[in-house]
C-alpha positions, 0 to 999 in steps of 0.5 A: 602688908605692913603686918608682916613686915613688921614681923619679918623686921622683928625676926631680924632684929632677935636673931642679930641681937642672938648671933652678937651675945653669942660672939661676945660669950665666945670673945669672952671665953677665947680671951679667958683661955688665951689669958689662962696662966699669965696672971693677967686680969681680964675683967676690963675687956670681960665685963664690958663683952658681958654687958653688951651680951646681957643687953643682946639677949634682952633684945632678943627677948623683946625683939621675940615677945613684939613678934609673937604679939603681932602674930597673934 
């Protein structure tokens, strides 16, 4: 019973962390295009979004390799 909670908990956590570096590359990319041609530097709202997106899919992975663990 606990087993398969456990699992069910992983799964959630993976696909959040994946839907959140998914949102953070599409911020990335809409304030790149809104900022396309005005001169503006976007690296002090890029860089942030990028690590938080980096550190999303490394808690996708985790999240993945701990549920393929205990399923098996």
């Amino acid at each position: 019973m606990v087993r398969s909670e456990v699992v069910g908990m992983l799964s959630v956590v993976q696909y959040l962390a994946l839907g959140v570096a998914a949102l953070m590359v599409a911020g990335i990319v809409a304030v790149m295009v809104l900022a396309r041609g005005t001169g503006e530097d976007i690296t002090g709202v890029a860089a942030p979004a990028l690590l938080l997106a980096v550190l999303s899919l490394a808690v996708a992975i985790g999240a993945g390799i701990r549920r393929r663990r205990r399923i098996g």
